[in-house]
N, C-alpha and C positions, 0 to 999 in steps of 0.2 A: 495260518498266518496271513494277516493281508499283504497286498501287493502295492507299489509303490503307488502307483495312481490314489488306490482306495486312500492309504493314507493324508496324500496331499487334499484329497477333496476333500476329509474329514478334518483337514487341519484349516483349510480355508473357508470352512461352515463354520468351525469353532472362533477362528478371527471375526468373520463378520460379523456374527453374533456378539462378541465383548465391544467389536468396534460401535454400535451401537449405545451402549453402555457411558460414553466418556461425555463429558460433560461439556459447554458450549461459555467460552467468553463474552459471548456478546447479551447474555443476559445480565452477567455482570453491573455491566454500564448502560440497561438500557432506561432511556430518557433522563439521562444524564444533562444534556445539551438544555433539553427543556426546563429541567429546573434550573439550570443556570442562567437562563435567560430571565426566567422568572422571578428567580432573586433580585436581578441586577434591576428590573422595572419596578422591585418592589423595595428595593434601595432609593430611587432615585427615578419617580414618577415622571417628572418635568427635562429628562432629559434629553427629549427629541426639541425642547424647547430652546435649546441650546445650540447658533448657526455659527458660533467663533469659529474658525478655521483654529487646526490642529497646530500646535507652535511645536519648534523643536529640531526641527531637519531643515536646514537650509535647503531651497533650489540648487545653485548647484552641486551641491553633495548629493542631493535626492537623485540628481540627473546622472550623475556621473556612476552612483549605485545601480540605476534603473539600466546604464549601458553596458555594466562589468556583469550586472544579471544576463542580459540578451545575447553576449557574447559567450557565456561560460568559461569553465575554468580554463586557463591557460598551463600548456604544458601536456594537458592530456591526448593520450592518443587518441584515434577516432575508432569504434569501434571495428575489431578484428571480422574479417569473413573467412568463415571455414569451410572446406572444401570434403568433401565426406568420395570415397569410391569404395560401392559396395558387391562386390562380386564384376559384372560388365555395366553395370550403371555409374555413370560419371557427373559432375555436377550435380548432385544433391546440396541443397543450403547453398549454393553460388546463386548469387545477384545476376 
């Protein structure tokens, strides 16, 4: 009969082994960006020809957005610090 050790090593050979196996999203989409970019110049060649400023967002709504960004949301805490003691070691993760 094997012994627990042997087993767990046999069990963690067999994991890495499958985990190799699984398949990767980023092949999915890749050069995705590129052809979109692509399309959009082959849409619409003359379009760096184009200097009108962008209409639509008033100044100060723009402004007022650009300050409620920089401030962040209101209401939220600030993130928590946790204090860990691990046997006679104290402050671990304290700032």
């Amino acid at each position: 009969m094997l012994s627990k050790p042997s087993i767990t090593i046999v069990f963690l050979i067999i994991l890495l082994f499958s985990a190799g196996c699984t398949q990767s999203t980023l092949n999915n989409h890749w050069g995705s960006s590129f052809e979109a970019s692509k399309a959009n110049q082959i849409a619409n060649p003359d379009a760096s020809e184009n200097l009108d400023p962008v209409v639509g967002l008033d100044g100060h709504v723009a402004e007022r957005t650009m300050e409620s960004y920089r401030q962040g949301p209101e209401g939220q805490k600030k993130s928590a610090t946790y204090n860990l003691r691990l046997g006679g070691i104290e402050g671990i993760g304290a700032k």
